[in-house]
C-alpha positions in Angstrom: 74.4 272.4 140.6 78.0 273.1 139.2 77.2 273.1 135.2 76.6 276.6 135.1 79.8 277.1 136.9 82.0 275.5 134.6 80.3 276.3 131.5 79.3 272.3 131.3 76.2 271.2 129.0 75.4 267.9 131.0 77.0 266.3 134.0 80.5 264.7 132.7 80.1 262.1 135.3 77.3 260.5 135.7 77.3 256.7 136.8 74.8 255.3 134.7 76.0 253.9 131.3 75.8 256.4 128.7 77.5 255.4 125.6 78.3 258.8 124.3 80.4 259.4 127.2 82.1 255.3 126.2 86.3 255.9 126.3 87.3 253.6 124.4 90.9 252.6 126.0 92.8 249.7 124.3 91.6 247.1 126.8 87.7 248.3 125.8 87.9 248.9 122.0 89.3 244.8 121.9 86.3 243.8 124.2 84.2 245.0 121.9 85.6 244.2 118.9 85.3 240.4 120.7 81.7 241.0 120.6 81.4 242.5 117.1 83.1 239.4 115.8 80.5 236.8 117.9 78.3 238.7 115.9 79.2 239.7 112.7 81.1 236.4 112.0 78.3 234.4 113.4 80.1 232.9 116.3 79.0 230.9 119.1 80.4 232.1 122.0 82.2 235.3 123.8 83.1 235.5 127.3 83.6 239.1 128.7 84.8 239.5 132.2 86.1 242.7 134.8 85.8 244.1 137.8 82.5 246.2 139.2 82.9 249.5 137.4 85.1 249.0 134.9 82.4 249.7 132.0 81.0 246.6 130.8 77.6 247.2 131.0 78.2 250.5 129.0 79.9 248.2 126.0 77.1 246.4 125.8 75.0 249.4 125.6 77.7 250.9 122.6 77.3 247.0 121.2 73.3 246.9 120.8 73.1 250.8 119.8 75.0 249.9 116.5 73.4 246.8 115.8 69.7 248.8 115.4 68.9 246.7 111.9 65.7 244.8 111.3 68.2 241.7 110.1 69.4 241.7 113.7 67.3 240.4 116.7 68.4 240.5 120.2 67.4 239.3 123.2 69.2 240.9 126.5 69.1 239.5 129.8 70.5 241.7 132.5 68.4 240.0 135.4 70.3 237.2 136.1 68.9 235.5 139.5 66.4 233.5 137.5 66.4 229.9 137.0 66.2 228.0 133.6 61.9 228.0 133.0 62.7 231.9 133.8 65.7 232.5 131.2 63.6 231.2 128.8 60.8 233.5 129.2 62.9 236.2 129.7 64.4 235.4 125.9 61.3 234.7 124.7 59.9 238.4 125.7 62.8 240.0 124.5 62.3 238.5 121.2 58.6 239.4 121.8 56.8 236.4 122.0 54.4 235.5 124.7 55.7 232.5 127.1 54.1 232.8 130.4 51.3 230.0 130.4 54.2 227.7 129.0 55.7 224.7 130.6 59.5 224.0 130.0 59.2 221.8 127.2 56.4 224.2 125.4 59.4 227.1 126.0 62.5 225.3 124.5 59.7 223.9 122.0 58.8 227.6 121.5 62.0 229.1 121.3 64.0 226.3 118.9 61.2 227.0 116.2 61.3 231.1 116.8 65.4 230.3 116.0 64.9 228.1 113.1 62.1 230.2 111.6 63.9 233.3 111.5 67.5 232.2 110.7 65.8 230.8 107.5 64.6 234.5 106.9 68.5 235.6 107.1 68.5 236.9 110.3 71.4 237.6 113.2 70.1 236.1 116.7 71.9 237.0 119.1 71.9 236.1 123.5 73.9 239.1 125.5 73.5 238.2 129.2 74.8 240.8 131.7 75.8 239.7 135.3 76.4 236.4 134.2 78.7 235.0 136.9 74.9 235.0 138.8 74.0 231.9 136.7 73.6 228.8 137.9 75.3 225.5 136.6 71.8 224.7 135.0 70.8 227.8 133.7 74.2 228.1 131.9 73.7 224.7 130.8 70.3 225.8 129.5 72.2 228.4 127.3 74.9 225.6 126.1 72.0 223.8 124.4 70.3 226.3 123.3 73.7 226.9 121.8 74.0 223.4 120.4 71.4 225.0 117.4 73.6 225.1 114.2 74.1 224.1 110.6 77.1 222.7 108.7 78.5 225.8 108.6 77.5 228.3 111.2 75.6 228.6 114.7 72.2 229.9 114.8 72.6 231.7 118.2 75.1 234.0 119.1 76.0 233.9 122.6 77.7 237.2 124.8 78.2 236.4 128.5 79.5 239.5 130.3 80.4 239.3 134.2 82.3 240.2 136.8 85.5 237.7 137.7 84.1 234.9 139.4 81.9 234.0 136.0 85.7 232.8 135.0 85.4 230.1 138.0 82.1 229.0 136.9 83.3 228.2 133.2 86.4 227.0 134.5 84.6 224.2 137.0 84.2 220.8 135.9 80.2 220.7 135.7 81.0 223.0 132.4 83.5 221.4 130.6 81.7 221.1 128.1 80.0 224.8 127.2 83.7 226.0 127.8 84.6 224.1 124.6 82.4 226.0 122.9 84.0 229.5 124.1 85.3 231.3 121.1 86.6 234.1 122.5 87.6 235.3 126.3 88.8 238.5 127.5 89.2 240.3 130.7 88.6 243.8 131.0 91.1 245.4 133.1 91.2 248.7 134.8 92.3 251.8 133.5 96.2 252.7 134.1 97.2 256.1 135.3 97.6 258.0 132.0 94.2 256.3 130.6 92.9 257.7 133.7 94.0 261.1 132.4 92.6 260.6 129.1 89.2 259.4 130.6 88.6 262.3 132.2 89.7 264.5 129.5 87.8 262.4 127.5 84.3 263.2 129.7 85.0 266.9 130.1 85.3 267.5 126.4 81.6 265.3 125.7 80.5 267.6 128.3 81.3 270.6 126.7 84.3 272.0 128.4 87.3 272.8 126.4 90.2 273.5 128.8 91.0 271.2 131.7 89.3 271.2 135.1 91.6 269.2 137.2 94.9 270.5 137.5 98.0 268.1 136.2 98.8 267.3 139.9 95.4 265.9 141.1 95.3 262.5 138.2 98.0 260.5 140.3 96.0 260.9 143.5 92.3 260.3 141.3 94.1 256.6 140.1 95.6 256.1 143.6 92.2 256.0 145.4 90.2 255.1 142.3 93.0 252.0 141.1 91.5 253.0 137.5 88.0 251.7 138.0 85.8 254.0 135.6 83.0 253.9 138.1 85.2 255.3 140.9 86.4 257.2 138.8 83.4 259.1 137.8 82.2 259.2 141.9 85.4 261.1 143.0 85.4 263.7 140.3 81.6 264.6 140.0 82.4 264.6 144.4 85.2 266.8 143.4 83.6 269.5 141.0 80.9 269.5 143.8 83.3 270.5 146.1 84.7 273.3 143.6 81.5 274.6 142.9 81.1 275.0 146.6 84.2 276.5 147.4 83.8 279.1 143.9 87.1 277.1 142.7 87.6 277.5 138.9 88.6 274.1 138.9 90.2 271.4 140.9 92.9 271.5 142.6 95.2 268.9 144.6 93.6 270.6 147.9 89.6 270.4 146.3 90.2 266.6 145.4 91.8 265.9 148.8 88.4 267.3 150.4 86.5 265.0 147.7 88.3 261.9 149.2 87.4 262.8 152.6 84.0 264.0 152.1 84.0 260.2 150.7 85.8 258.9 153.3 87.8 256.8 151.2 90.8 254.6 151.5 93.8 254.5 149.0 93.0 251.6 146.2 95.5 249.7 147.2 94.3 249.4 150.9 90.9 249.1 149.6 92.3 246.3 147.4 94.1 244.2 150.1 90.7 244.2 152.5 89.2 242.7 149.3 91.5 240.1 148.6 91.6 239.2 152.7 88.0 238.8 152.9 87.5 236.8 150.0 90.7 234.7 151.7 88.4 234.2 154.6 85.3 233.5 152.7 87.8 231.0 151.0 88.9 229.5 154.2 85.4 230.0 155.6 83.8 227.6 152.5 86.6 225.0 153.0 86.1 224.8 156.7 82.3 224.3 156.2 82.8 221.9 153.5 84.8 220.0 156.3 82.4 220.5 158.9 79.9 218.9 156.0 82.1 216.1 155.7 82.9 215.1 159.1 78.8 215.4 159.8 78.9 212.9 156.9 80.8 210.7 158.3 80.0 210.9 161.9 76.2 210.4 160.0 77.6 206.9 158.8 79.2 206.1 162.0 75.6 206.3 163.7 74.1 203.9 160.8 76.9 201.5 161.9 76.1 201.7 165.5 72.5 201.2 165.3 73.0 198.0 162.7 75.8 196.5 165.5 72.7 194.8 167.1 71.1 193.4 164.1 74.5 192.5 163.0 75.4 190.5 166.3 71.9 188.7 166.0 72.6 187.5 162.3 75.7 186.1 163.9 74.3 184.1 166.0 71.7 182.6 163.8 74.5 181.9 160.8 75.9 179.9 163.6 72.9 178.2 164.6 72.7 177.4 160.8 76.4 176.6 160.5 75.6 173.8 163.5 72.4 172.2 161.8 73.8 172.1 158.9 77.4 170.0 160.6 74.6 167.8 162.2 72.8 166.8 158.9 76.2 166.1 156.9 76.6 163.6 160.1 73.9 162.6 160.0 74.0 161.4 156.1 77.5 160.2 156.6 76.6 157.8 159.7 73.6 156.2 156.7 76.0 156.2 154.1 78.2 154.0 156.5 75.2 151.9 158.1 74.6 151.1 154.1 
């Protein structure tokens, strides 16, 4: 394609997560210095959240290519749509044991004496789950006790979660009260501003192999306006935009090549892009609340139809209470008239 072109050794950007392309802005070089402290200072918990895109996954990748040390043993989970027998096995392979003709309590069994053995050896265990605002309640309460592992002095597993935003909601409801308390550290990753946007492409054109600048000064304020700063987007529009050099024999781009990028995309400015976002999800909002009043008027209109249907039975208990109430009048006369005759 275009590396030729430009005099590029590899693609500058790719979207998979390569962690020698990793820019470390502010906002990313914290996140991860969250996560070396979870591990390094044997913490329980770290809670990493941000939007789709914004690079996550790729810290991770940075995190667990510097912790490559026979004291350390990880176990990553990056398919999250499992439930609790399935988290277990999934940690259990990672830390490459054998757990599939296991029950739950053979697992947990399994996986508490795999902890224990090797923290006695003087070894780092550590838990980095990607995706995590897929979890259920349970499973996260699965990894809360897990968690619940520790000495006098330190924990014996090391818990990342890393997620997009609504893993936030999840901690925050009331079923998790109590694995929130053991949170150590939270952060949200936020996107890029507008001269970090610069600096990340820069950034990606020089690990590529290019030493002057491809995209003229003039075309970064129109990348952040349809991109809003999002790495991922980020990467999309400009490999779309040297693709569209290339083809045009431009020796680099210009406002005009990245305007022809954005259509060729057919995107809409961040900002637009944003508000649909935040509309739907006000739908879905509204959406879940109407249902959960549709679910409670069924409830009730449920009850209202036991009521009815016991109104017979009801009536006919009346009447023999009565019938009762009467014998029992013509008894008490009945002993007062002998009390009298005696």
């Amino acid at each position: 394609m275009y590396l030729e072109h430009f005099k590029l050794r590899e693609f500058p950007f790719r979207l998979t997560p390569d962690t020698e392309f990793l820019f470390m802005s502010p906002a990313h070089a914290r996140a991860k210095a969250y996560m070396d402290y979870t591990v390094w200072n044997r913490e329980g918990f770290v809670v990493v959240t941000g939007e789709i895109g914004c690079g996550k996954t790729t810290l991770i990748q940075k995190l667990i290519s510097e912790l490559d040390d026979e004291n350390v043993l990880v176990a990553k989970v990056f398919q999250t749509q499992l439930d609790e027998v399935e988290l277990l096995q999934a940690m259990l392979v990672e830390f490459g044991l054998n757990p599939f003709n296991a029950k739950k309590v053979e697992l947990i069994d399994m996986l508490n004496t795999f902890l224990i053995e090797n923290f006695l050896k003087c070894k780092q265990l550590v838990l980095i789950v990607d995706d995590a605002h897929n979890l259920t309640f349970k499973v996260l309460e699965e990894i809360r006790m897990l968690s619940g592992l520790e000495t006098q002095k330190e924990k014996i597993l090391h818990v990342i979660l890393v997620g997009q935003p609504p893993l936030n909601q999840l901690l925050e409801s009331p079923e998790m009260e109590q694995l929130l308390q053991r949170v150590r550290l939270r952060f949200h990753l936020k996107s890029l501003s507008q001269d970090e946007t610069a600096d990340y492409i820069s950034h990606r054109l020089k690990v590529a192999g290019v030493g002057g600048e491809l995209f003229a000064a003039n075309t970064i304020s129109l990348v952040y306006k349809y991109t809003g700063g999002v790495p991922r987007m980020i990467n999309t529009l400009c490999d779309t935009a040297l693709t569209c050099a290339y083809a045009d024999r431009a020796e680099r781009v210009t406002d005009a090549v990245l305007k022809e990028a954005v259509e060729e995309l057919q995107w809409p400015l961040y900002a637009d892009r944003a508000g649909a976002k935040s509309a739907k999800n006000a739908r879905g909002s509204n959406g879940a609340a109407s249902a959960e009043q549709a679910r409670t008027l069924a409830n009730v209109s449920a009850r209202l139809n036991q009521l009815d249907s016991l109104t017979p039975a009801v009536t006919k208990m009346s009447d023999r209470m009565a019938s009762i109430e009467s014998i029992l009048r013509d008894i008490a006369k009945a002993l007062q008239s002998r009390s009298g005759d005696k």
